[in-house]
Every structure is written in C-alpha cells, then in structure tokens.
N, C-alpha and C positions, 0 to 999 in steps of 0.2 A: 107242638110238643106239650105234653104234661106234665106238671107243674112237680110229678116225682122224678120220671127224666129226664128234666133239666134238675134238680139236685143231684141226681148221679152223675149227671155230666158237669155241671159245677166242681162238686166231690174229684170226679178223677182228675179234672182239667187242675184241682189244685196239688192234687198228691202227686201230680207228674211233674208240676212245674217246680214243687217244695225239692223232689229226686234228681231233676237237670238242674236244679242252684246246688244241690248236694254233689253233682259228680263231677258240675265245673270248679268246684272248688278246690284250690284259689285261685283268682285269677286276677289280684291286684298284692303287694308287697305285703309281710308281714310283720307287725310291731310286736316285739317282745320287751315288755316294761320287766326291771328288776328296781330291784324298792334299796339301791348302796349307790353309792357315789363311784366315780372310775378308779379301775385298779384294786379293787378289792375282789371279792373270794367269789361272790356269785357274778359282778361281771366278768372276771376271767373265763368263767365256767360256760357264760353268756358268747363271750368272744369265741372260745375254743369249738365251739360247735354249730357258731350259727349259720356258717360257710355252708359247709355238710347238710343243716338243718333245710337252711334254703335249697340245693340243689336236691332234695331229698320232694322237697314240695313242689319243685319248679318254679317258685318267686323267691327275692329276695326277703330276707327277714334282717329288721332294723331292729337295733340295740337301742332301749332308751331305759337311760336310767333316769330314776326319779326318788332321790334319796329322802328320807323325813320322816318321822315321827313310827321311827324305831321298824320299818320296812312297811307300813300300816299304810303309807300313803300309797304306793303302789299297788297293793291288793286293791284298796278303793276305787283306785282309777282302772283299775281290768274290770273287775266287780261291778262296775255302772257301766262297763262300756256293751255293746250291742253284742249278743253272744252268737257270733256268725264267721268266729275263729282267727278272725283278723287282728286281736287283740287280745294276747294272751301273756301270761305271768312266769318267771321264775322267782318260786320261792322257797323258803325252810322251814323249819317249825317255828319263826319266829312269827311269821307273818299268817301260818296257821293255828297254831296253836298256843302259842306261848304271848304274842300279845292280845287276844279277844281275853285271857285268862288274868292276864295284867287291868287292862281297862275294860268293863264289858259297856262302857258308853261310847265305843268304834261304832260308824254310820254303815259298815259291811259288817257282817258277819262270817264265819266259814263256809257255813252254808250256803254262800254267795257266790263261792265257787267252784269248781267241779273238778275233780282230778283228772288228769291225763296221763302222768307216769312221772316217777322217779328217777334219776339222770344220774344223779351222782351220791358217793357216801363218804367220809372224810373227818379225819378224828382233827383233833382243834393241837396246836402247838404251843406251848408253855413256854414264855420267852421274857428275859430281864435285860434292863439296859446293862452292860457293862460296869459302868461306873459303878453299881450298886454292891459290888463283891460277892454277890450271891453265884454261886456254882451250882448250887445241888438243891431240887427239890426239899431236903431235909435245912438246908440253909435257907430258902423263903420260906419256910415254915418256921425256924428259928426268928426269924427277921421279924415276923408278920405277929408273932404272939410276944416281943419285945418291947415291940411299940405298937400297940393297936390302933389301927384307924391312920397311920402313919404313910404307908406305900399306897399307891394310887393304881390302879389298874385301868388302862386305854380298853376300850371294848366299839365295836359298830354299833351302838346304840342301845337304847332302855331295852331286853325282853331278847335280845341276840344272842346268838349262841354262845361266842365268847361273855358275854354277863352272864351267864346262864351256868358255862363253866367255873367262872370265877365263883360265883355263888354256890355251885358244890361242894369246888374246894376248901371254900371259910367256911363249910357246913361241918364237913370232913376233918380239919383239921382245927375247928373250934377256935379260928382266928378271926381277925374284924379288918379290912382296908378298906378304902375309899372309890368307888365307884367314878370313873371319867367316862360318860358317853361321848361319841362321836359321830357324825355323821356316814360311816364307813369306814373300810377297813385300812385305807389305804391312809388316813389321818391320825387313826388311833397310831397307827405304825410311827408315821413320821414324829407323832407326841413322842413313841418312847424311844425311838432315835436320839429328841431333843433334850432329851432328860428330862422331860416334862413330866411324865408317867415313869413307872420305873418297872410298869411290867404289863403283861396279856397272856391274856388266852386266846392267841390269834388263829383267823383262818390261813391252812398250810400254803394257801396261794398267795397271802400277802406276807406271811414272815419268812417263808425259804428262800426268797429272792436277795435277802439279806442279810441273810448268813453267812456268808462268803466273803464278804466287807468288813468284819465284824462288826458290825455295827449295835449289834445285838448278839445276846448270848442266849440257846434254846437248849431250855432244863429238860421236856419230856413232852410225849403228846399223850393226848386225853384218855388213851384210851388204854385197857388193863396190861395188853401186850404190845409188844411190839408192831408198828406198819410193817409189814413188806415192801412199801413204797419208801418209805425213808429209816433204814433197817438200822443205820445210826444213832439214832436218837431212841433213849429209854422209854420204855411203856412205864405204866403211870406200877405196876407191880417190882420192877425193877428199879425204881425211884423212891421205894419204900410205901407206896399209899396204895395196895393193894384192893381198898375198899373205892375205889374211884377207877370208874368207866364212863365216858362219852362219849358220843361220837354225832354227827349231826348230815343233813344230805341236804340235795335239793332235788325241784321236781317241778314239773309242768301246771298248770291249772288253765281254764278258761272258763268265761262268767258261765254261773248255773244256767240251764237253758238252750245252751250249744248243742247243737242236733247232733247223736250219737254217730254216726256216719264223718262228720266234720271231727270230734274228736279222735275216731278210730284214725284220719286220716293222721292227723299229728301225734299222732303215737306210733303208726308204723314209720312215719318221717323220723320220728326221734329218735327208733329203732335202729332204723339205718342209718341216722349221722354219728349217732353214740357208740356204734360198732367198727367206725372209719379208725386204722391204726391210728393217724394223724393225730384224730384227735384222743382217741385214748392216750399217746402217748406224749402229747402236751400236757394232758390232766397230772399224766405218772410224774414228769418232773416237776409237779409242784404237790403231790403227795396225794391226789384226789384218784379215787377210783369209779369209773363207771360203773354203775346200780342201776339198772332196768328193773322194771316192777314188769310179773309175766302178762298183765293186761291194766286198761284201765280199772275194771272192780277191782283186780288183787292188789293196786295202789289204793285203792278207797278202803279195801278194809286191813291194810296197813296202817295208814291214819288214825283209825280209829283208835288201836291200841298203841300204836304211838304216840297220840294228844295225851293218853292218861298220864305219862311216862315224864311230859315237859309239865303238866299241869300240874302234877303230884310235886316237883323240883319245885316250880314256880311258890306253891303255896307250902313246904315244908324247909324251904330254904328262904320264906317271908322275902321275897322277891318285889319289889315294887318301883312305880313310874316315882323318877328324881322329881 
C-alpha cells in the first residue's frame, strides 16, 4: 500500500469510528451538575425533568449538585470535564454571565462552554418575613429608606439572580440594605422564615411552597406584569415600580469542544422531556415556565445579548463579591 492510501484509509477508519462513538451516544448514565444546594429553584427545575430527560436519551441522568462560590464551582467542574456529553450543566445568568463579570480571576471562562438550549424562564418573587409589618411594595420601600442598611436581604449567593434583583431594586428606589448570601435557595428561605433576614428576591420554586403556611408574606414578582402562572400576586407595575422588570431562565451547557452531533442529541432529548405535560405542569405549580431556545445557535445568540443586559445591572448597580 502507499504511503497516500494508507492516509486515506487512516483518515476514513478515523472519521467512521469519531461517527459510530457519535451515534452510539450515550451509552453509560448522565451527570447533570447544578452549581445550588437541594431544594432550591435550579434543582427543582433539575428534578422536574430529569426523568423525561433520561428516557428521552435512553440512560439515566444523575442529579449532582455542587453548591459554592456563587454557582461558579459547578460551571468549573463541567468546563474541565471531557466534552463527550456525559457531563453536562444547568445553569442562569449567574453562572454565565453575571459572575465571570463579577470576578474575571474565575479559572473557566464562558467560553468554556457551549450552549445547548434554554429550559426554562421565570420571574423572581418578592417576599418579607411576617413579623416585619411590611404589606406592600410601597412599605419596603418606606422601610428600606427609614433606616438604611437596616433590613437584610437572604439571596442564593454573590452574582444570583435574586442579588441581582435585590440590587435593582436599591438601584430603583434609591434605598441601601444589607446583602445575606447563602449557599442556595432553599437556606436563604429558611433565614427568612427564622427572622434572620427579613426579605428576598426568591426563586418562585423556593418561596411558593410557603406561602400557604404563612410563613412568609410575597409582596410582588419581578417582573412589570403580571405571571399567568401565579396571577395572584402583583406585577412589579401594580406594585407602584413600574420602572423595574426581571426576569431570569436557565439552560443547558456542555464543555466547549462537545461534537455538534452529541449536542444536537441533548437538545432534541431536552425537547422532548420539556414538552412532557408532567413536567410542564410541575414547573406551573411553582410558577416556572418552559422556554426552549428554537436550536442550539438561536440559544448562543440569545446569550450574547442577554450577557449585555446582567452586565450592564451588574456594573450600574456597583454590584460586587462580599
């Protein structure tokens, strides 16, 4: 044989064997790392669809949370891991775009990993312990510009949505409180259950749950109208702050690198688990709505002008690590 065709047969013997690992994929269980502790907003989101997700791929997919330094650690750990789809991310703009903008001395960058699709979209919920007498949006704002720096705010961590929210609204209504991180959502809550904190800008899957106990009181959600999902509760326009809108999602990633075929596969998977009523309508009762991006590019250049959007908040609301 010559020494050219054995290169072409090298050549094809490899680009058949790269195509048969591409269409037996997957054929061992898959890790979905989220960067919150249990019981908060993106494992819920995590839980509600991984059933679906799995039977959608044909392997089980494992839930591993890995809470810490503001969702950053678990980007890190997708982001280094071997891009071969077996390890792959839910995350928000927290962990896209709003913390590399916070610290840009993180060991991953964005660019480290690659979008897959959008899952879900979901406005934040404005909520006061009880005890604090507070009723109305216009009375935390009374409150907060009385005594400055006085009320505390529980949030999931430095660069999270709920900080994130918090920080628009002292932007907005030119008032100062005290920032509480926590490790997840599901902590910040039980702070302000304990009186410890006397408020949040929680994810709607960790504060509806407790609603109904009273255990807390929920002023408004983030965003300018009204949810359709939780049609009770004041939009942030009906609340009198007509200049304040948020709202925040999550969404798929896997490390940059991931052969286009292996992403396609987990995005027609996510397609079809996000579609299942089941779990749509687990998301509805806790106020999340299902958000598909119409492919992976149309999610990549959704980011793009979405990163301006947390970045602009981040440094116009002087946003920074406690």
């Amino acid at each position: 044989m010559t020494l050219r065709r054995l290169l072409i047969a090298l050549t094809l013997g490899a680009t058949g064997f790269s195509g048969w690992a591409q269409t037996t994929y997957p054929n061992k269980p898959i890790r979905l790392v989220i960067g919150f502790a249990p019981a908060g907003a993106a494992d819920y989101v995590a839980r509600a669809m991984n059933d679906a997700f799995g039977k959608a791929l044909g392997q089980p997919v494992v839930v591993d949370n890995k809470p810490g330094n503001g969702s950053s650690l678990a980007a890190d750990i997708v982001a280094k891991s071997a891009p071969d789809g077996y390890t792959i991310l839910i995350a928000s703009p927290s962990s896209i775009s709003v913390n590399p903008a916070l610290n840009p001395k993180l060991s991953s960058k964005p660019g480290d990993l690659a979008p897959v699709t959008q899952i879900t979209t979901s406005p934040l919920v404005l909520a006061v312990n009880p005890a604090t007498g507070i009723r109305t949006v216009q009375d935390l704002v009374a409150a907060a510009r009385k005594e400055p720096g006085k009320l505390n705010y529980a949030t999931s961590g430095n660069g999270s949505a709920p900080h994130l929210g918090a920080a628009l609204f002292t932007k907005i209504t030119q008032t100062q409180m005290t920032h509480i991180p926590y490790k997840g959502g599901a902590l910040a809550l039980q702070s302000l259950m304990a009186g410890d904190t006397q408020l949040t800008f929680g994810t709607a899957p960790s504060v509806l749950p407790q609603v109904a106990g009273g255990r807390i009181r929920v002023l408004a959600v983030s965003t300018r109208e009204r949810s359709a999902l939780v049609p009770d509760i004041p939009g942030m326009q009906d609340a009198g702050l007509p200049d304040y809108h948020l709202e925040f999602w999550y969404g798929i990633f896997v490390p940059t690198g991931t052969p286009a075929p292996i992403i396609r596969k987990l995005y027609d998977a996510a397609a079809v688990a996000m579609q299942q009523p089941t779990v749509k309508a687990a998301l509805a009762r806790e106020g999340t709505e299902v958000s598909l991006s119409a492919s992976p590019e149309a999610f990549e250049r959704f980011l793009v002008e979405d990163g301006k959007f947390w970045v602009s908040l981040v440094r116009s609301a002087k946003v920074s690590v406690d």
